[in-house]
TORTOR-926085 format. One record per residue: residue number from 0; residue in one letter; y negated, z negated, x negated of N, C-alpha, C, CB in turn. Coordinates in nm, 2 decimals, always signed. Glycine has a CB too. Layout:
BEGIN
ATOM, NUM, A, Y, Z, X, Y, Z, X, Y, Z, X, Y, Z, X
...
end
This chain:
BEGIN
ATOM, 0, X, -13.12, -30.64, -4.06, -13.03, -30.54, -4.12, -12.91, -30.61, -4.19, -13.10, -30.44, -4.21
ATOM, 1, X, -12.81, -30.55, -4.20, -12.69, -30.57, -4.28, -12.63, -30.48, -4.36, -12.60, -30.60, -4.20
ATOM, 2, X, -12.55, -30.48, -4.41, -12.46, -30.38, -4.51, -12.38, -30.29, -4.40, -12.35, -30.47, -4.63
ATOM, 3, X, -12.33, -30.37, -4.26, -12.28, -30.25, -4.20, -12.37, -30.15, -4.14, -12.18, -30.29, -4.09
ATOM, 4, X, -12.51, -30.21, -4.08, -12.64, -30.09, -4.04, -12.73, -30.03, -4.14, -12.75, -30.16, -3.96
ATOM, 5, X, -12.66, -30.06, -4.28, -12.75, -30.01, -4.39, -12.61, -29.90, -4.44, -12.82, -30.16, -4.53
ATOM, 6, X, -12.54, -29.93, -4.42, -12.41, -29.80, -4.53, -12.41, -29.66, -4.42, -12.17, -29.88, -4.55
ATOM, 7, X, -12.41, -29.64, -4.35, -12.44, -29.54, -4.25, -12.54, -29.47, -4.25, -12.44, -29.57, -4.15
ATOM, 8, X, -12.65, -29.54, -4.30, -12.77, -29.48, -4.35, -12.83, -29.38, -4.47, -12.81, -29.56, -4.37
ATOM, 9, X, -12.76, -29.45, -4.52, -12.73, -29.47, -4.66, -12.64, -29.39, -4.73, -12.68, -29.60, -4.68
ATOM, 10, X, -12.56, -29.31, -4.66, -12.42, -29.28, -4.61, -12.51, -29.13, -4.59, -12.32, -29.38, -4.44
ATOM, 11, X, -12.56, -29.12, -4.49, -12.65, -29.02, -4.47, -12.68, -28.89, -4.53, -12.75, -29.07, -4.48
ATOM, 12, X, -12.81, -29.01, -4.59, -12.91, -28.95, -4.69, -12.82, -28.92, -4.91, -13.06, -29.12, -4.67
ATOM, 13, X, -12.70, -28.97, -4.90, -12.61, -28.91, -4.98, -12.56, -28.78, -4.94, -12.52, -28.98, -5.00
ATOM, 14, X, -12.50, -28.77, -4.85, -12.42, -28.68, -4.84, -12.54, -28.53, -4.80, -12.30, -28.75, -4.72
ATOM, 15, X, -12.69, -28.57, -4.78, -12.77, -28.47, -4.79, -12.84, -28.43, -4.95, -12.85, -28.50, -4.68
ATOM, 16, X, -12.88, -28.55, -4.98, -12.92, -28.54, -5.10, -12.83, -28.56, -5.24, -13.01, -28.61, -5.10
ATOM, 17, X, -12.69, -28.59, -5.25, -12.60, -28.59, -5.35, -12.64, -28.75, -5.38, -12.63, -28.47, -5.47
ATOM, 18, X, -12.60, -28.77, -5.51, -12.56, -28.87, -5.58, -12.71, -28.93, -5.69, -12.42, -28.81, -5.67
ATOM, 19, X, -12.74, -28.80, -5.70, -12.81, -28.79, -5.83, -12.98, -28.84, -5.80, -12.80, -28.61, -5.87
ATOM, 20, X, -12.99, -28.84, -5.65, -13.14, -28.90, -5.56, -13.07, -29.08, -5.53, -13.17, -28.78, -5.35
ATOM, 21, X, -12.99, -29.11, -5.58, -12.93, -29.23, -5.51, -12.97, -29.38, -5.62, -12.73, -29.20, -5.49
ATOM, 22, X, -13.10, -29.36, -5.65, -13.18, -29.45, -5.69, -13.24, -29.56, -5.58, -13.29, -29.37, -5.75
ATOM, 23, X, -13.29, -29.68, -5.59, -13.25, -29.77, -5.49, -13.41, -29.74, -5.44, -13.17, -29.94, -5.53
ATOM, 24, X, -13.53, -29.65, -5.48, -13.66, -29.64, -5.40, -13.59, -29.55, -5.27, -13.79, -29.54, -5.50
ATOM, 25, X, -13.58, -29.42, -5.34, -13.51, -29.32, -5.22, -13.41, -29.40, -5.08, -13.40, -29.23, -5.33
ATOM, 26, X, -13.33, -29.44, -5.16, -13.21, -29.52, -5.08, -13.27, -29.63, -4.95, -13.13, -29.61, -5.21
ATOM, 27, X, -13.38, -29.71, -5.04, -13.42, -29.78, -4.94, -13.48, -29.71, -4.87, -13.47, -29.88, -4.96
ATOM, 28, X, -13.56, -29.63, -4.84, -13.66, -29.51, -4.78, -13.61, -29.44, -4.68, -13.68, -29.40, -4.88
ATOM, 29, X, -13.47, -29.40, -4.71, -13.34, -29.37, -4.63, -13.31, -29.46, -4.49, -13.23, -29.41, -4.73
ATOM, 30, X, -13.27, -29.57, -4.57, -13.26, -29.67, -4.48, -13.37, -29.79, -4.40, -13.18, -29.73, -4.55
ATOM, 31, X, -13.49, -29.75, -4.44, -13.59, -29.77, -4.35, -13.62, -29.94, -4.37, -13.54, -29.73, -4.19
ATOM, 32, X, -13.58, -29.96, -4.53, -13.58, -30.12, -4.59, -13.65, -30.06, -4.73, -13.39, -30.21, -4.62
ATOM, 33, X, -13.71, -30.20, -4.79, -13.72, -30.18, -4.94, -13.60, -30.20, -5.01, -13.82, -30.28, -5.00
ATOM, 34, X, -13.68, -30.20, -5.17, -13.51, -30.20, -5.29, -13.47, -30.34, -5.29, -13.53, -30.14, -5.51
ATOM, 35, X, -13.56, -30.42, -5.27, -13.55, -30.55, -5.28, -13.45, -30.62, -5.22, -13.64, -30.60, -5.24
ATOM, 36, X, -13.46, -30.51, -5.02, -13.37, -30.62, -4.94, -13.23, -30.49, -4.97, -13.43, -30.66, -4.72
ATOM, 37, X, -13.23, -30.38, -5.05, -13.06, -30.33, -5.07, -13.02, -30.42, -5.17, -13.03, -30.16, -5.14
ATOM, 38, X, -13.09, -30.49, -5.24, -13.08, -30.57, -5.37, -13.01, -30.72, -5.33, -13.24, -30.58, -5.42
ATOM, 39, X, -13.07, -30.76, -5.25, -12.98, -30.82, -5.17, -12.89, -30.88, -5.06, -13.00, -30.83, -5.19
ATOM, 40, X, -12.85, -30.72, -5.02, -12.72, -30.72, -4.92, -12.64, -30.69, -5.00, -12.70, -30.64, -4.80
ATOM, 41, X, -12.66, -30.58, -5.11, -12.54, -30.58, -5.19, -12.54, -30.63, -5.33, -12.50, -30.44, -5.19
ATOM, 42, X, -12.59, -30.73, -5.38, -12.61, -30.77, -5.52, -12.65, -30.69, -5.64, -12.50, -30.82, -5.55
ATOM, 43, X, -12.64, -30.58, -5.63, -12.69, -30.52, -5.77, -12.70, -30.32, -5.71, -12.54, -30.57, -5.93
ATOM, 44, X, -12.76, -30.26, -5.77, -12.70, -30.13, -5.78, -12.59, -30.03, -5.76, -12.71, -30.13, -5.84
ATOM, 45, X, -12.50, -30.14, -5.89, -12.34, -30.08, -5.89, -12.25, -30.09, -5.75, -12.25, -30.17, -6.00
ATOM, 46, X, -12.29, -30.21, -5.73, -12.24, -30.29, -5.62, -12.25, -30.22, -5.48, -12.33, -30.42, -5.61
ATOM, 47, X, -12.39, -30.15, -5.50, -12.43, -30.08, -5.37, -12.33, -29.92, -5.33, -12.62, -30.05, -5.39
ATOM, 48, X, -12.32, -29.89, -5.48, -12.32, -29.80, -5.52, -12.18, -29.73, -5.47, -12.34, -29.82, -5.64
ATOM, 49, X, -12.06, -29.84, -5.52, -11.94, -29.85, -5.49, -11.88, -29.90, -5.35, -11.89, -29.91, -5.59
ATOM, 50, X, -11.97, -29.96, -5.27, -12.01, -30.00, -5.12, -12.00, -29.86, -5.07, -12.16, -30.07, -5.10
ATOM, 51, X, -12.11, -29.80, -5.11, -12.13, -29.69, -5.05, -11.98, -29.54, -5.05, -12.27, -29.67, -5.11
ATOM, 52, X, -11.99, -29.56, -5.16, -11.87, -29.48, -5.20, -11.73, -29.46, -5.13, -11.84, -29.51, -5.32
ATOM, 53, X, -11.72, -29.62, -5.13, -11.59, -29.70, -4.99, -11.61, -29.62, -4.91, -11.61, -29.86, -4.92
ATOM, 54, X, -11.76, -29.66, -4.85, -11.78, -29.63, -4.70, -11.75, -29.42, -4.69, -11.99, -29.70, -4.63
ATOM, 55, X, -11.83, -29.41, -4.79, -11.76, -29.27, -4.74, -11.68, -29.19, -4.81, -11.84, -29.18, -4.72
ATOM, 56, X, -11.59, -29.28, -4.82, -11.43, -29.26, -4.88, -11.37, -29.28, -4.74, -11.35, -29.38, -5.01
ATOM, 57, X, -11.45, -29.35, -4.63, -11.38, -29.39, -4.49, -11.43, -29.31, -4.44, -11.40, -29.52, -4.42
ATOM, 58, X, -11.51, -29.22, -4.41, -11.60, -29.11, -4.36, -11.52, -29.01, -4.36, -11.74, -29.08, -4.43
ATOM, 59, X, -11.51, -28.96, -4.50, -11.41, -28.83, -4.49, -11.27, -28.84, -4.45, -11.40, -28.76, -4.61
ATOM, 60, X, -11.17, -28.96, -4.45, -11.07, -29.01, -4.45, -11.02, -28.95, -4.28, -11.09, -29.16, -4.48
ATOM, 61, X, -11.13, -28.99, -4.21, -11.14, -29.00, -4.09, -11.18, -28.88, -4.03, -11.21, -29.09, -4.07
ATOM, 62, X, -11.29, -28.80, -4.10, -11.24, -28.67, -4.06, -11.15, -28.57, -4.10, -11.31, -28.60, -4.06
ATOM, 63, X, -11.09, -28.59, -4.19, -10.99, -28.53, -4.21, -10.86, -28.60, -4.12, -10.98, -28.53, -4.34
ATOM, 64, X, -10.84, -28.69, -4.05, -10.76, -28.70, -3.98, -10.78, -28.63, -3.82, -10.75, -28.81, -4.00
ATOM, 65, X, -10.94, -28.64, -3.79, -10.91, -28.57, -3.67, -10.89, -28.40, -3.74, -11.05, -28.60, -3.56
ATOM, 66, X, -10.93, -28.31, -3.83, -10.86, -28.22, -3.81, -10.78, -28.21, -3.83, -10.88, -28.16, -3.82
ATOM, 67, X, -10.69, -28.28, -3.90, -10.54, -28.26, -3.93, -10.48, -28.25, -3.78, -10.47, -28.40, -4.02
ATOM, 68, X, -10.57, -28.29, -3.67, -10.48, -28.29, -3.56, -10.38, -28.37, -3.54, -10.44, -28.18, -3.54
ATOM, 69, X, -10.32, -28.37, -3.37, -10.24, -28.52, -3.36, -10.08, -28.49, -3.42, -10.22, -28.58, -3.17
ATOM, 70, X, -10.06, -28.36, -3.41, -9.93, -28.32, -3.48, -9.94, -28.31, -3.63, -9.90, -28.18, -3.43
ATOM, 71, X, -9.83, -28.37, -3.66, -9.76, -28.38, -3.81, -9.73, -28.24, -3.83, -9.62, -28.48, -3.83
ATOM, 72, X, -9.77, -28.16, -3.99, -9.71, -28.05, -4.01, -9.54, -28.09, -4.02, -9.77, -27.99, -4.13
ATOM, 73, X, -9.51, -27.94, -3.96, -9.33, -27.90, -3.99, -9.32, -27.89, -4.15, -9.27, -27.71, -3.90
ATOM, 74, X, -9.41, -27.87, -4.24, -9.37, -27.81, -4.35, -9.48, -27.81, -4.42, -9.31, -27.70, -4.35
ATOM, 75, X, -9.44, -27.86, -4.59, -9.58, -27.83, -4.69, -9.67, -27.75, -4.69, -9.56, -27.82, -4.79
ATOM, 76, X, -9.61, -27.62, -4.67, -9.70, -27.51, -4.62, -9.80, -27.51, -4.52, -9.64, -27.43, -4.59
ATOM, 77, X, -9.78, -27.54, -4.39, -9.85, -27.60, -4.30, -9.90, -27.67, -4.34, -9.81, -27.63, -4.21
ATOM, 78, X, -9.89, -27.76, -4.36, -9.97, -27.89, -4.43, -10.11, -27.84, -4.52, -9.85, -27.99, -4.54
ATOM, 79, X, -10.06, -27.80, -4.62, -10.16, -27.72, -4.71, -10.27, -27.61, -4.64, -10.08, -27.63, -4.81
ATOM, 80, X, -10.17, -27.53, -4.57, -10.32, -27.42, -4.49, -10.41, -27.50, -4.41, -10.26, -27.29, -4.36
ATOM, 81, X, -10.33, -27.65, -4.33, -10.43, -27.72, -4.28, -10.55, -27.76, -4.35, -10.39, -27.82, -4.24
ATOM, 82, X, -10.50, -27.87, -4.48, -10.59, -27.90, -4.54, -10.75, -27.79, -4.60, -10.51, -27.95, -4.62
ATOM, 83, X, -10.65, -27.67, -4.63, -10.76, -27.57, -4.70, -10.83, -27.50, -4.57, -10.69, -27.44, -4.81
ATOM, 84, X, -10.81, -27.54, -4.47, -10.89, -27.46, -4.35, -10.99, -27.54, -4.36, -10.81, -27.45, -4.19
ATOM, 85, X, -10.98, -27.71, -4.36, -11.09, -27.82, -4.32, -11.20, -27.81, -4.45, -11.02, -27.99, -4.30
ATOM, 86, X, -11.12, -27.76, -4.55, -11.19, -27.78, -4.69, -11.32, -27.65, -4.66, -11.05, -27.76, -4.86
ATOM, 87, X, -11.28, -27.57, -4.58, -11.38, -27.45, -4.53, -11.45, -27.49, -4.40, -11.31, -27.31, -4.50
ATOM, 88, X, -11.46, -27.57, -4.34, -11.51, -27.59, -4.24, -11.69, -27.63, -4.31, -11.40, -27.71, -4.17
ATOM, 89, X, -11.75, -27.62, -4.21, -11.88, -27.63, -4.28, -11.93, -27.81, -4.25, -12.01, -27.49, -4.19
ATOM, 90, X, -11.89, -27.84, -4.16, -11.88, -27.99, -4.15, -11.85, -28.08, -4.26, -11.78, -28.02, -4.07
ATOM, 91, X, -11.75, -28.01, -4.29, -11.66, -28.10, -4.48, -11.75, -28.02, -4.59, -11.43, -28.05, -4.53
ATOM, 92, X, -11.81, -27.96, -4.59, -11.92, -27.93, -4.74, -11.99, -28.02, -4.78, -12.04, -27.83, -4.74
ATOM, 93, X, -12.03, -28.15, -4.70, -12.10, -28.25, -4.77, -12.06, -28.34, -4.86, -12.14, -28.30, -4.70
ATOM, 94, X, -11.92, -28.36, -4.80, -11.83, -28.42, -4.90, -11.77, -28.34, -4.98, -11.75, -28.49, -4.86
ATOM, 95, X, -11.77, -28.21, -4.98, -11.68, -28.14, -5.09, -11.78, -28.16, -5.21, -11.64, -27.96, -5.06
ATOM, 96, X, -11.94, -28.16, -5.20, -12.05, -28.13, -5.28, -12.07, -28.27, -5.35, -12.17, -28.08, -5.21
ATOM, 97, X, -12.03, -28.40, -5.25, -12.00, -28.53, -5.32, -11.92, -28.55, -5.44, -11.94, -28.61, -5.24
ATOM, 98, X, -11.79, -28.51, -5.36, -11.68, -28.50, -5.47, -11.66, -28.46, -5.58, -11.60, -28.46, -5.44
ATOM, 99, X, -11.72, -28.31, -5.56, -11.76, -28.25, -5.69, -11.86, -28.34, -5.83, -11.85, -28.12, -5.64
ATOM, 100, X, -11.97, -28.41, -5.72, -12.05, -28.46, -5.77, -11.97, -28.58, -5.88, -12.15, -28.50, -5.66
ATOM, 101, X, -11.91, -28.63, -5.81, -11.90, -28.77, -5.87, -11.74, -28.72, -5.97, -11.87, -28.92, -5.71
ATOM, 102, X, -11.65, -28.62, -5.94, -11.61, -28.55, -6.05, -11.68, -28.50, -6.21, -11.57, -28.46, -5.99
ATOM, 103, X, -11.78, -28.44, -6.16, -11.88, -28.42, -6.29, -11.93, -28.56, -6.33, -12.02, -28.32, -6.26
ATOM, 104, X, -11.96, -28.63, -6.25, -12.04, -28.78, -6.31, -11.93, -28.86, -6.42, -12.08, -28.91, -6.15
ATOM, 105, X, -11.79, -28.85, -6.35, -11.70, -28.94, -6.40, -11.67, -28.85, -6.56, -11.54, -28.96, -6.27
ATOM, 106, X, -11.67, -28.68, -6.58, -11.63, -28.64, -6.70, -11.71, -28.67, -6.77, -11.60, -28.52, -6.71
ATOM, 107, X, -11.90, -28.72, -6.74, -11.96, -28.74, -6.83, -12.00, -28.90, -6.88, -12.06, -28.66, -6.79
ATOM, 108, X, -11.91, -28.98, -6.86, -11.89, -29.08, -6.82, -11.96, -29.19, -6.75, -11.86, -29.11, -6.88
ATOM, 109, X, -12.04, -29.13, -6.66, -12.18, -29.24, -6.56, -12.09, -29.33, -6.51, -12.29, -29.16, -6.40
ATOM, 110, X, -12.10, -29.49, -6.54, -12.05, -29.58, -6.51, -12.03, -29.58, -6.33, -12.12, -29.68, -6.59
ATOM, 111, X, -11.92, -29.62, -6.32, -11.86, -29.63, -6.22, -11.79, -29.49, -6.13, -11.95, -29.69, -6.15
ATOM, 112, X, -11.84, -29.42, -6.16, -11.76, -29.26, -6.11, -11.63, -29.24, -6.14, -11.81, -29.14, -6.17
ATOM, 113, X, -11.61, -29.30, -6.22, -11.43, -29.25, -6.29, -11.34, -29.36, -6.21, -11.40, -29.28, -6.51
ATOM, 114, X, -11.39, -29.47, -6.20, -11.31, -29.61, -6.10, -11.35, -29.52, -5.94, -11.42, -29.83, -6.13
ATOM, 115, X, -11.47, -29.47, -5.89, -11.49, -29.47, -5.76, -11.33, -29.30, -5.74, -11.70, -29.44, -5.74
ATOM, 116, X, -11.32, -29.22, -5.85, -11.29, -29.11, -5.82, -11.16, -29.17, -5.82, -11.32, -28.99, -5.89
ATOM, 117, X, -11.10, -29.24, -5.90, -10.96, -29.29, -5.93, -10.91, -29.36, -5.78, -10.97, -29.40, -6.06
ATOM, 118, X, -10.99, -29.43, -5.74, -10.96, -29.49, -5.60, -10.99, -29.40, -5.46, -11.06, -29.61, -5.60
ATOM, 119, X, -11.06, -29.32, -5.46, -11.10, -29.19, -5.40, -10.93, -29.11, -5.39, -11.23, -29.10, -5.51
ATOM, 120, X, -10.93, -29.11, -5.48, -10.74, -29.03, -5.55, -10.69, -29.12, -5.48, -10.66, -29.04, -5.74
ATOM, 121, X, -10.65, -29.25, -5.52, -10.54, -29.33, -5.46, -10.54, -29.32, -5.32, -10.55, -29.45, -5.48
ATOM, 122, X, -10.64, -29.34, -5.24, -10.64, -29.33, -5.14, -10.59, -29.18, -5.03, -10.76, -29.38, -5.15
ATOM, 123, X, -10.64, -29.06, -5.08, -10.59, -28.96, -5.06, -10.41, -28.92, -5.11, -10.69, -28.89, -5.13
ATOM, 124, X, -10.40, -29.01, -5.20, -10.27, -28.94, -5.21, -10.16, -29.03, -5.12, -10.23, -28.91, -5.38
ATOM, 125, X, -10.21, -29.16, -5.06, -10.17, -29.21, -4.96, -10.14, -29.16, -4.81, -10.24, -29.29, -4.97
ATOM, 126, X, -10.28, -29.10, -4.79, -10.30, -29.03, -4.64, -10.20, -28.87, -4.68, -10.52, -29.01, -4.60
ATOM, 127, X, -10.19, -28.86, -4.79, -10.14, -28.73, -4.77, -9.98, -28.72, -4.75, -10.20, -28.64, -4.88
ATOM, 128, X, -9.94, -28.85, -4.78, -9.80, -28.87, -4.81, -9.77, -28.93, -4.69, -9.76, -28.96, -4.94
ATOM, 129, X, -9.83, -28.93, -4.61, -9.86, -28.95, -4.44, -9.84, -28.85, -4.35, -10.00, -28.96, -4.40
ATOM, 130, X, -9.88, -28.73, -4.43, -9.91, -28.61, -4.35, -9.85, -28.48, -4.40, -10.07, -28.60, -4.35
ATOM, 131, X, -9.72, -28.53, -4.47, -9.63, -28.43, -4.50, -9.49, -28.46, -4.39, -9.60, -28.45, -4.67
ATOM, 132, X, -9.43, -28.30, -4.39, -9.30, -28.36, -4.26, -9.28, -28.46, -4.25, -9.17, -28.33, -4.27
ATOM, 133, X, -9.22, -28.51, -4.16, -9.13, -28.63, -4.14, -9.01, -28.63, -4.23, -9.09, -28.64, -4.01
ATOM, 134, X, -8.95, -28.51, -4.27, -8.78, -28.50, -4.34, -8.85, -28.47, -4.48, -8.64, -28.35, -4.27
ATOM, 135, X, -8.97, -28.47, -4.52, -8.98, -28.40, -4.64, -8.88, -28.51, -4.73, -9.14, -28.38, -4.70
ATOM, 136, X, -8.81, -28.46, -4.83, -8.73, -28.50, -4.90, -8.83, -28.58, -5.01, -8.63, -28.39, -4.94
ATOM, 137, X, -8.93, -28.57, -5.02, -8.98, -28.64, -5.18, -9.14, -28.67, -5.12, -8.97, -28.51, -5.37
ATOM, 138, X, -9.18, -28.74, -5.00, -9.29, -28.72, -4.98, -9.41, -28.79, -5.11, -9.29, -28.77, -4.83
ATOM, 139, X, -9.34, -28.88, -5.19, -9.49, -28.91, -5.29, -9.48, -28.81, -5.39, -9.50, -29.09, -5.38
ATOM, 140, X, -9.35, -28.80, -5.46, -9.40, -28.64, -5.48, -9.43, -28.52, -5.50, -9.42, -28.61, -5.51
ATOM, 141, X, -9.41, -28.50, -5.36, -9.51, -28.41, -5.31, -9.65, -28.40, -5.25, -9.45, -28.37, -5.24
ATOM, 142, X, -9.66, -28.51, -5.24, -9.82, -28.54, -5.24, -9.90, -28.51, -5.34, -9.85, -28.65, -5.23
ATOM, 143, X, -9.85, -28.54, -5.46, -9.89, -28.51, -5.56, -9.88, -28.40, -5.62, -9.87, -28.57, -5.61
ATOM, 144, X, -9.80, -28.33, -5.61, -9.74, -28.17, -5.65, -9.90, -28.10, -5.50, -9.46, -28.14, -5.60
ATOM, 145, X, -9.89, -28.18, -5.42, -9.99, -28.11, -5.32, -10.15, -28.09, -5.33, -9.97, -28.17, -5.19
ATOM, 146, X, -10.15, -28.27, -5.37, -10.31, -28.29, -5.42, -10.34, -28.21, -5.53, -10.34, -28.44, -5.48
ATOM, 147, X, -10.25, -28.17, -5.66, -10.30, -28.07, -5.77, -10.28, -27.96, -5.72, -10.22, -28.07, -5.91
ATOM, 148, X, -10.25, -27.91, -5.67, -10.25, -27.78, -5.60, -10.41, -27.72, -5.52, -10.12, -27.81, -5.47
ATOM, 149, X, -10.40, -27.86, -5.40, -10.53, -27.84, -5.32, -10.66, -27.82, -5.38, -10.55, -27.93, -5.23
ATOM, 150, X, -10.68, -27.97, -5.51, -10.75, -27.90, -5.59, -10.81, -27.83, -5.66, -10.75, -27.91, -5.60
ATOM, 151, X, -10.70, -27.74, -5.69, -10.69, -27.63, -5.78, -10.78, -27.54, -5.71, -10.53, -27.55, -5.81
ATOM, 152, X, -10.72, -27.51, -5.59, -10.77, -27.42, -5.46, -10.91, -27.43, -5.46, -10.72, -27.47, -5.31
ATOM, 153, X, -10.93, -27.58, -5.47, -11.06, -27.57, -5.35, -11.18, -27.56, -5.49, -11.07, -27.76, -5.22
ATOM, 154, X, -11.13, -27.55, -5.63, -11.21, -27.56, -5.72, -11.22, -27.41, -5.74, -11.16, -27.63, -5.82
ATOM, 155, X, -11.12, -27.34, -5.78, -11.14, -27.20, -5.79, -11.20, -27.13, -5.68, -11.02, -27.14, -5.83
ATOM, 156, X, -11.22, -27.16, -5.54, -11.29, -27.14, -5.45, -11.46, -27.17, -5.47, -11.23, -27.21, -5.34
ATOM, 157, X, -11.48, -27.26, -5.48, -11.63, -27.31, -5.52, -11.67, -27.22, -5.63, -11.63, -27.47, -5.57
ATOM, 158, X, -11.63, -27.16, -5.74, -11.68, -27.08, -5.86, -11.64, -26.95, -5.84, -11.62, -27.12, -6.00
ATOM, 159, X, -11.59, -26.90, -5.68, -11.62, -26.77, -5.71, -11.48, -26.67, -5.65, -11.64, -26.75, -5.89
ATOM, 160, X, -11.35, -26.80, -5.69, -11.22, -26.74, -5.71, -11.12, -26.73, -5.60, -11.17, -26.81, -5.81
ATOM, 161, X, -11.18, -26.73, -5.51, -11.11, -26.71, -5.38, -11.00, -26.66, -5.42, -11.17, -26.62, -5.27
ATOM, 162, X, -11.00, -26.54, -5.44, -10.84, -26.44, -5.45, -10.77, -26.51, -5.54, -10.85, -26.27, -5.51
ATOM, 163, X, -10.81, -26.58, -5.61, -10.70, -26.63, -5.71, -10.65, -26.74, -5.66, -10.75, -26.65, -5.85
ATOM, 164, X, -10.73, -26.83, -5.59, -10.64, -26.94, -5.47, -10.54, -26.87, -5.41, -10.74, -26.99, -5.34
ATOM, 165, X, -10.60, -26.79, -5.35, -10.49, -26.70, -5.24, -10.40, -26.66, -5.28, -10.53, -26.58, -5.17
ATOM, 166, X, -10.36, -26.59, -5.38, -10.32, -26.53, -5.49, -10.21, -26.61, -5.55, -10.44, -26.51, -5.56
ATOM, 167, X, -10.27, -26.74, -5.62, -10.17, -26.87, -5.62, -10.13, -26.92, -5.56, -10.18, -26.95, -5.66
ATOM, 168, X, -10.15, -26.95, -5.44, -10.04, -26.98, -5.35, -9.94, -26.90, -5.31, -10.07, -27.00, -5.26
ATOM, 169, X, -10.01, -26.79, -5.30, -9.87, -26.68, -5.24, -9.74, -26.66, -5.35, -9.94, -26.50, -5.22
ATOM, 170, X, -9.82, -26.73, -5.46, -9.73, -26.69, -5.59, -9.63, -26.82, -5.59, -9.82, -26.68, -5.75
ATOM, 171, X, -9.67, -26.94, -5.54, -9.60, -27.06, -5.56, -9.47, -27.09, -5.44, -9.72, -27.16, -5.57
ATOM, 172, X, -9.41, -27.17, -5.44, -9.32, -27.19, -5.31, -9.38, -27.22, -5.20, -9.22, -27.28, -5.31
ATOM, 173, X, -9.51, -27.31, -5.21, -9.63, -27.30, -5.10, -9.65, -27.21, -5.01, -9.73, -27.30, -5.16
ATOM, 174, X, -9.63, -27.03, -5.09, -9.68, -26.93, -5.01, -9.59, -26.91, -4.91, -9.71, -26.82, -5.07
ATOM, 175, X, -9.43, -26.92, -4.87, -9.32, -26.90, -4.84, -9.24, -26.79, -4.85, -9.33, -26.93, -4.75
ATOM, 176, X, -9.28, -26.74, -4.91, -9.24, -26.59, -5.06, -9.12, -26.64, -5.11, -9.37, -26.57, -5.22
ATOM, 177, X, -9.07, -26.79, -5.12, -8.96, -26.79, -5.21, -8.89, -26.87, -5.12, -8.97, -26.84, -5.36
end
C-alpha cells in the first residue's frame, strides 16, 4: 500500500462518516491497514489529516467541474444557479456535510481546520474565477463577491432557509431584477 491506494480509502470512509470518526483505529479499518502503517506513509496524524483533506479538496474540485459542464457561463447569474443546482445535487452532500464539518472544527479552533478551510477557500476562489464569463469585467472580484454569496445560500439552505436564499438573490443583482 501507498498514500495514493490509501487516500481514496480513506477519502471514503470520511466523506461517510465525517471528520469526527477520523481517528487513525477507524481510518486504518477503512483502509484495510493498521495505525501503525497510516503512521508511516504519512508521518504523523496531522500529516495524514491534511493529506487527506488535499485529496478531497481534489475530489470535489473535480466534480464540480464535471457539472459545471463543458460550457462557460454567459453571466454571473448563470454561473451562480449552476453552482446552487450542484450544491443540491445529492451526490455533493457528502462534501457539503465535510465542509460544514471542518467550518465548525476551524470556529472551535481544532488544530489544522482553519489552515485546511483557508486553503480549501483559496483554492475555490481560483476555480471560480475560471468559471465566470469570459468578458466579466472584474473576474477576482467577483469571485469573491460570488463565493460570499454562495455561501450565504448554501448556509441558510442547510438551517431551514430556503426562501430566504431565494429571496436574496432575487433581491441582489444576481437575481436579474436590476
Amino acid at each position: 500500500m501507498s498514500k495514493e491506494t490509501l487516500l481514496p480509502l480513506l477519502a471514503g470512509h470520511v466523506l461517510e462518516h465525517g471528520l469526527g470518526g477520523a481517528s487513525l483505529r477507524p481510518l486504518a479499518l477503512a483502509a484495510g491497514t493498521s495505525d501503525r502503517m497510516l503512521i508511516y506513509h504519512f508521518g504523523n496524524k496531522e500529516a495524514l489529516i491534511a493529506d487527506l483533506l488535499a485529496y478531497l479538496a481534489g475530489l470535489y474540485s473535480a466534480a464540480l467541474e464535471a457539472g459545471m459542464g463543458e460550457t462557460r457561463a454567459k453571466t454571473r447569474q448563470e454561473c451562480v444557479a449552476r453552482i446552487l443546482a450542484l450544491g443540491r445535487d445529492p451526490a455533493m452532500q457528502p462534501f457539503l456535510v465535510l465542509w460544514w464539518e471542518i467550518v465548525a472544527g476551524a470556529s472551535r479552533g481544532v488544530a489544522g481546520y482553519r489552515e485546511a478551510g483557508h486553503s480549501m477557500m483559496a483554492q475555490l476562489l481560483e476555480w471560480l474565477e475560471g468559471q465566470l464569463p469570459i468578458d466579466d469585467p472584474d473576474p477576482v472580484g467577483g469571485a469573491r463577491y460570488l463565493l460570499a454569496f454562495i455561501e450565504g445560500s448554501m448556509m441558510l439552505n442547510v438551517v431551514g432557509h430556503t426562501r430566504t436564499a431565494r429571496e436574496g438573490l432575487l433581491a441582489s443583482d444576481l437575481g436579474g431584477q436590476r
